[in-house]
C-alpha positions as CSV (number, residue, x, y, z in Angstrom):
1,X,24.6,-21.8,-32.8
2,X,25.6,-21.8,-28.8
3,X,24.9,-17.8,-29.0
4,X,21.9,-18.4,-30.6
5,X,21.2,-20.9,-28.1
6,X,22.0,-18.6,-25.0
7,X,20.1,-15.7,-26.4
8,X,16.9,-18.1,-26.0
9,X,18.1,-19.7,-22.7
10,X,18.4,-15.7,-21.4
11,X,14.7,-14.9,-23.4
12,X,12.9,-18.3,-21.2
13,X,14.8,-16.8,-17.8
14,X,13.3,-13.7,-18.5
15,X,9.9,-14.1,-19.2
16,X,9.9,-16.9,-16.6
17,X,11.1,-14.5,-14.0
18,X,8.2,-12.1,-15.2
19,X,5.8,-14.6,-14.8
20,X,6.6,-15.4,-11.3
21,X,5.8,-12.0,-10.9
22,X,2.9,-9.8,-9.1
23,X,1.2,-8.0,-11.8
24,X,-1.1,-5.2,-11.8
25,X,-3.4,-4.1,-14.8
26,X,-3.8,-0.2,-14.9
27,X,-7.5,1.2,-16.3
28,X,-4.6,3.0,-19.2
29,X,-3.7,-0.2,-20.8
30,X,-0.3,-0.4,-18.8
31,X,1.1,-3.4,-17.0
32,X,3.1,-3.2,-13.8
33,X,5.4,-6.3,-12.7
34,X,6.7,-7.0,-9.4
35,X,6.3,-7.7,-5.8
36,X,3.2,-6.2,-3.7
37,X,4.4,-5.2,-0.4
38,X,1.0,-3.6,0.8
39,X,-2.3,-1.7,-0.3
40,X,-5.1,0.1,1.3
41,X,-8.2,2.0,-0.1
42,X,-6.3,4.4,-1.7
43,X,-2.8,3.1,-2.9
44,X,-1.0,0.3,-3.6
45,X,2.4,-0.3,-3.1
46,X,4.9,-2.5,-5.6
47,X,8.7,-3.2,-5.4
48,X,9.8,-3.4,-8.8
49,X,13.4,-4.6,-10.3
50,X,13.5,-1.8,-12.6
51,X,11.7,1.3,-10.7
52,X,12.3,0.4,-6.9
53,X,9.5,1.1,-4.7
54,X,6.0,2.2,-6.8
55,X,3.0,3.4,-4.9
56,X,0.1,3.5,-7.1
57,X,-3.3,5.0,-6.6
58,X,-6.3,2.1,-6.7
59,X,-8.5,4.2,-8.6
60,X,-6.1,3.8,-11.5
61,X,-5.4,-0.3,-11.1
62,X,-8.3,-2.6,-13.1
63,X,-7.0,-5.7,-12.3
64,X,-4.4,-7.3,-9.6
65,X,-2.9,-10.5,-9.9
66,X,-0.4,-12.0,-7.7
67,X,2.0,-15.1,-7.7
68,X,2.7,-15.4,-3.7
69,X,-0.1,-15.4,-1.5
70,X,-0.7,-12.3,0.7
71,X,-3.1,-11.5,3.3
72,X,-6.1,-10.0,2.8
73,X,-8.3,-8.3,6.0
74,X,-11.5,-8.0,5.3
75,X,-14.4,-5.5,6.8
76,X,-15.9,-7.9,8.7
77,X,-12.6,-8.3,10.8
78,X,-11.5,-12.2,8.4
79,X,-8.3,-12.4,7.4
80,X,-7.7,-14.8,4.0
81,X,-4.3,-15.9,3.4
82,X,-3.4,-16.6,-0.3
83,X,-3.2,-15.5,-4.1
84,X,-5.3,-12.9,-5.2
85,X,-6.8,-11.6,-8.3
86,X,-9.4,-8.5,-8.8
87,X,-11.6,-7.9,-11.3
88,X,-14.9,-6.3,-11.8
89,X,-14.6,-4.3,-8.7
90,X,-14.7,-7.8,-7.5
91,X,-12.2,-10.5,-5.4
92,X,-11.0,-13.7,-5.3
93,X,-8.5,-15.8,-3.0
94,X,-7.2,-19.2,-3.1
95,X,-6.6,-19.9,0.0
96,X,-4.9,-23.3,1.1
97,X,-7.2,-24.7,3.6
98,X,-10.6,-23.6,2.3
99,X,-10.1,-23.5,-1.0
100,X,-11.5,-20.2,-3.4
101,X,-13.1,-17.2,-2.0
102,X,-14.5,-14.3,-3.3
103,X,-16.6,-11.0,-2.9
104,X,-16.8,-7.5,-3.2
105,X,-13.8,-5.2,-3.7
106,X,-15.2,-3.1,-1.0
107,X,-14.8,-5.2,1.3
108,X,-11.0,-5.4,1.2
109,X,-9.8,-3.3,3.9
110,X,-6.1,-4.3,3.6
111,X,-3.9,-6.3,1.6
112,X,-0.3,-7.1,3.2
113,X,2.8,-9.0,2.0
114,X,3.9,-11.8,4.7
115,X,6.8,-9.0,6.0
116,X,4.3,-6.2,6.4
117,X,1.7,-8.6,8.1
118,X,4.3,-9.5,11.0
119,X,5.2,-5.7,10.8
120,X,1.4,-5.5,11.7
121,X,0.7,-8.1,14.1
122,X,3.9,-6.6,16.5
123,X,2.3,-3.4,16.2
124,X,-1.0,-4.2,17.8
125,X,0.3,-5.9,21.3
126,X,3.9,-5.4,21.3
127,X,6.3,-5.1,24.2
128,X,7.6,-1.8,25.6
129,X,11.2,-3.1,24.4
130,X,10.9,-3.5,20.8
131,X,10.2,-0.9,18.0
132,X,12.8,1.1,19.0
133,X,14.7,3.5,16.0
134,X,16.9,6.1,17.2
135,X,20.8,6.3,16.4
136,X,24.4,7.8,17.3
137,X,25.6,11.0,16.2
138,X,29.4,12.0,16.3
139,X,31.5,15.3,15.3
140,X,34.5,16.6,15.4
141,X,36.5,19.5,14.6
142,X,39.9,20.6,14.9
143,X,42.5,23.6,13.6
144,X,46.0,24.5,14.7
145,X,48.2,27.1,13.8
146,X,48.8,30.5,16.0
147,X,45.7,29.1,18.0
148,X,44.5,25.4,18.5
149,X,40.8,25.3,18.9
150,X,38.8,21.4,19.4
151,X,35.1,20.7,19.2
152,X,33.4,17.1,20.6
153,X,29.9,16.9,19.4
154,X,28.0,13.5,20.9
155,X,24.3,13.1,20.7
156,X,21.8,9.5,21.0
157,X,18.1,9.7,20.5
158,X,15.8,6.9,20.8
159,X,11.8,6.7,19.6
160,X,9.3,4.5,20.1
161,X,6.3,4.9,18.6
162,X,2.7,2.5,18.2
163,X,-0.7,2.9,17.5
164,X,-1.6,3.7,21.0
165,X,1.7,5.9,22.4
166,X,4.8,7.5,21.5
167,X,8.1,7.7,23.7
168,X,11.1,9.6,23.3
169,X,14.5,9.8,24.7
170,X,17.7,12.3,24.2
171,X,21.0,13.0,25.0
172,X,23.5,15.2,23.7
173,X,26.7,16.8,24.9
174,X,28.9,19.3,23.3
175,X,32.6,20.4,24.5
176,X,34.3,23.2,22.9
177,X,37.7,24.5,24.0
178,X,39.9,27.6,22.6
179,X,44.0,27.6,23.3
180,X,45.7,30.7,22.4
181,X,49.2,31.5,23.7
182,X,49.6,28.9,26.1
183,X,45.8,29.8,28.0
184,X,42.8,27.8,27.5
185,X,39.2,28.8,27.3
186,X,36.4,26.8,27.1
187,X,33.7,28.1,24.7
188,X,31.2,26.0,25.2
189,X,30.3,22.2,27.5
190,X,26.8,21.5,27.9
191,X,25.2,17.9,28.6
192,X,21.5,18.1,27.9
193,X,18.8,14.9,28.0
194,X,15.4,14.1,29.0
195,X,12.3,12.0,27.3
196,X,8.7,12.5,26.8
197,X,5.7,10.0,26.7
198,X,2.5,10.6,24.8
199,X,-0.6,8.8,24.3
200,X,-3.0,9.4,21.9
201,X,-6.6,10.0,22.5
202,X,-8.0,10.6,19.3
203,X,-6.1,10.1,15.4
204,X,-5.1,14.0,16.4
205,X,-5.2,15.0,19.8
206,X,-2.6,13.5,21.8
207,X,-1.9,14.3,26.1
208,X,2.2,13.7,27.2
209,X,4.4,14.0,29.9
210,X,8.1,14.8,29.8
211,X,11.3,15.7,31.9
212,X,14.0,17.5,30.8
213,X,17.7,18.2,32.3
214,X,20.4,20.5,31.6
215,X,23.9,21.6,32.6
216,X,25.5,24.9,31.1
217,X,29.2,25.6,32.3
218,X,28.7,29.1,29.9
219,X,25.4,30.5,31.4
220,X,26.7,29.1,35.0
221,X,23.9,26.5,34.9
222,X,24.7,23.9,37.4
223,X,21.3,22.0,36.7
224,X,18.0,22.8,35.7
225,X,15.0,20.0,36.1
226,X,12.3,20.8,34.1
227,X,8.4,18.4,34.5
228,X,5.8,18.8,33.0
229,X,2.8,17.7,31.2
230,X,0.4,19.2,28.1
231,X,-1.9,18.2,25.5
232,X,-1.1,18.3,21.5
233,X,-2.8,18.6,18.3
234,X,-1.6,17.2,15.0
235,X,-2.5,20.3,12.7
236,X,-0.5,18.0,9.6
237,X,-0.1,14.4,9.7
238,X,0.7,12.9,7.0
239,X,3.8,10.4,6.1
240,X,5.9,12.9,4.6
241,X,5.0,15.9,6.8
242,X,3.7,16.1,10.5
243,X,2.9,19.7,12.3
244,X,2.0,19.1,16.1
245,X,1.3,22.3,18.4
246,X,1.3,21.7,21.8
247,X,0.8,23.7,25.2
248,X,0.2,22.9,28.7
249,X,2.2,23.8,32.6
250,X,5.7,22.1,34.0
251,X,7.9,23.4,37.0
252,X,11.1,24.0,36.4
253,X,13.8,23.6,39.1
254,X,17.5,25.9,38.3
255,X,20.4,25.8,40.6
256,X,23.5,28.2,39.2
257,X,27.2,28.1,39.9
258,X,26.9,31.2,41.6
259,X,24.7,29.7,44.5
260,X,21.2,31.1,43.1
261,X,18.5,29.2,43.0
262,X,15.2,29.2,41.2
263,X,12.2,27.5,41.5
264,X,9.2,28.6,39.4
265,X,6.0,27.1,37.8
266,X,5.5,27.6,34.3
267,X,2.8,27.3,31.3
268,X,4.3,26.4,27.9
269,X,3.8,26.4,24.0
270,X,5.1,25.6,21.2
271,X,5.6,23.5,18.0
272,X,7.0,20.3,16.4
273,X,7.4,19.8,12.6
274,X,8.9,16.4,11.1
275,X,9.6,16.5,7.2
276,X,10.9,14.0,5.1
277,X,12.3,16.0,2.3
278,X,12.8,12.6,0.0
279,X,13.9,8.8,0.9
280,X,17.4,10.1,2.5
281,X,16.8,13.0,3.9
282,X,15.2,14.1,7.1
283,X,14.7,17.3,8.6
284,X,13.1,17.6,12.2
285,X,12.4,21.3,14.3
286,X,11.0,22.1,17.9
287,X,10.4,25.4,19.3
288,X,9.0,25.7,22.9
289,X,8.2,29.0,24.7
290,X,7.5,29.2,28.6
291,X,6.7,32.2,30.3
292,X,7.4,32.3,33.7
293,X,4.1,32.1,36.3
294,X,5.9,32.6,39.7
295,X,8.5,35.2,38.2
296,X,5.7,37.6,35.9
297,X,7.3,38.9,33.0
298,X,10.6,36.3,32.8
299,X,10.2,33.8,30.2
300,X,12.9,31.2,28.4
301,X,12.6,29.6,25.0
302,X,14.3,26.5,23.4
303,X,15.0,25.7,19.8
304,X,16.5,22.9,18.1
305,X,16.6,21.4,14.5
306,X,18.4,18.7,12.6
307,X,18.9,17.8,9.3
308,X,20.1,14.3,8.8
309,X,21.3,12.8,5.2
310,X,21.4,9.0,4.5
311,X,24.4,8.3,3.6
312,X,24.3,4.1,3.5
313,X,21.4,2.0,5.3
314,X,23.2,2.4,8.8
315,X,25.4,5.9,8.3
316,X,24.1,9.5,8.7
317,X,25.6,13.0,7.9
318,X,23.6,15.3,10.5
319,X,23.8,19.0,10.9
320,X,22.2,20.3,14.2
321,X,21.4,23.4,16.0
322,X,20.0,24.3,19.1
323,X,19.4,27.6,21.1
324,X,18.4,28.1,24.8
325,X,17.2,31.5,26.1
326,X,16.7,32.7,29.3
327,X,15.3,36.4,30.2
328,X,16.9,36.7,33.5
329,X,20.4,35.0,33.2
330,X,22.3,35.0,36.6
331,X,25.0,38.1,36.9
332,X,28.0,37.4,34.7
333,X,26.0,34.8,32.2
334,X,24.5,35.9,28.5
335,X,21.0,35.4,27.8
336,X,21.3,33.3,24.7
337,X,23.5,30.1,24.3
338,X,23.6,28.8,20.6
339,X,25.1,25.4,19.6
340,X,25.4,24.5,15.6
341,X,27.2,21.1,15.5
342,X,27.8,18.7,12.5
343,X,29.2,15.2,12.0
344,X,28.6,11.9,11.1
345,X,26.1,9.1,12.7
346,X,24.3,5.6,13.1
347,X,21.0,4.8,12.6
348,X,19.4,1.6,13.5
349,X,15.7,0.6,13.4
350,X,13.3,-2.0,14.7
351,X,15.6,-2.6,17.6
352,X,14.6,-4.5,20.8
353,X,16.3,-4.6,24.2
354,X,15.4,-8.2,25.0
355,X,17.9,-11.2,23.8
């Protein structure tokens, strides 16, 4: 009897739990249960228990029912505040102050859980020191035996990005050393950083700014300044897969350990492709090409990718390369200087600078 009693007790948990529920009705005769987190013209999104995340396509829902109230921005710039169902290519909301209202489907230009409408709201006016993501990357490698060889990887990248602009930051040093019979060489120390600032002027075309420094013990590179400035053009943007192309002029500034220096203007293209291969895994490359206007003929190129894996909600396992290439290297230097690094990081997002 006391099984028999629990069994029911665990049945009326159950379908009470599913009755608390958000529920859409699909046009196939399936029912979907869960929590809406956000929908547009085009897809809805649902946090199931049993699935996780589920985007579905609104031409495939008939009906939407919820248990919490959501907002709801309408075409006419309104935004309702409570439980919704659709029907009939038509709404209804029961709001708390105003009691039931209802219209046309195609009127709804947004629907947003109470999380994703403060998500929204900091987007339109916020402050230059929140909505920062970025994160910490570390490696390290060592092996001993006839020879003793030790590599210090350290990197930090910070992004900002709104409806209106997009700002970037970097920094990323590398130390590699080689001991064999009692003499040391050093194999590679370079300390690279810089940022960049864009703006958009239309949902593609975008105009930026950056600076960018660099020291190079290996190609005898003491410091080079590079500013500049350029206009993009988002050939793919989508959320799984953005392809910019960019071009535009910068000066570039190069003292070398050998006492040369180098001052040139220079015109610039190049590329920047983001791809998120699935929920963990993030893959980012940027190739940039600038031939040299004062010095006709010289030209230097950079490269550098990264693929990071999520390991938990804060760790990362990144692998990284990056290539710099100069035409006309000082006496005694190598053109190329190539840099593959790997090791573990942290990732933090939404992160503001004010207490």
């Amino acid at each position: 009897m006391s099984i028999r009693m629990l069994f029911l007790a665990a049945l009326c948990l159950s379908l009470s739990a599913t009755a608390l529920a958000d529920e859409l009705k699909l046009k196939n005769g399936d029912r979907l249960t869960g929590t809406i987190i956000k929908a547009d013209a085009k897809t809805l999104t649902l946090k199931t228990d049993y699935a996780g995340i589920v985007t579905v396509s609104t031409d495939a829902i008939a009906e939407v029912v919820s248990n919490d109230p959501l907002y709801v921005a309408l075409s006419d710039g309104k935004t309702l505040v409570g439980k919704i169902a659709t029907s009939g290519g038509k709404y209804e909301v029961e709001t708390k102050d105003t009691g039931k209202a209802s219209g046309e489907m195609s009127a709804v230009q947004a629907i947003r859980s109470p999380g994703e409408q403060a998500a929204y709201e900091k987007m339109l006016k916020p402050s230059w020191f929140d909505l920062w993501n970025g994160g910490l990357d570390f490696g390290y490698s060592l092996t001993t035996g006839n020879t003793r060889t030790n590599t210090l990887a350290l990197g930090a990248n910070l992004g900002r990005q709104t409806r209106r602009d997009k700002t970037t930051l970097y920094a990323a040093y590398i130390n590699a050393k080689n001991r064999n019979k009692g003499v040391t060489e050093t194999t590679a120390n370079a300390i690279r950083g810089g940022g960049r600032y864009e703006i958009n002027v239309s949902s593609r075309m975008t105009t930026f700014g950056f600076a960018d420094f660099e020291y190079n013990q290996i190609q005898l590179l003491d410091l080079r300044s590079v500013l500049g400035g350029g206009v993009g053009y988002y050939a793919i943007k989508k959320d799984r897969a953005q392809l910019q192309v960019f071009g535009g002029g910068a000066y570039n500034r190069e003292n070398f350990s050998t006492g040369l220096q180098r001052n040139s203007a220079e015109v610039f293209v190049g590329e920047d492709f983001t791809l998120k291969v699935s929920d963990r895994v993030l893959f980012k490359e940027r190739f940039q090409l600038f031939p040299n206007m004062t010095n006709r003929g010289e030209y230097r190129h950079t490269f550098d990718s990264s693929l990071t894996t999520k390991l938990t909600g804060w760790m990362t396992w990144n692998v990284t390369a990056s290539n710099r290439y100069i035409s006309n290297p000082p006496t005694g230097s190598k053109n190329n200087d190539l840099l593959l690094t790997t090791g573990i990081g942290v990732s933090f997002t939404n992160f503001n600078f004010r207490k």
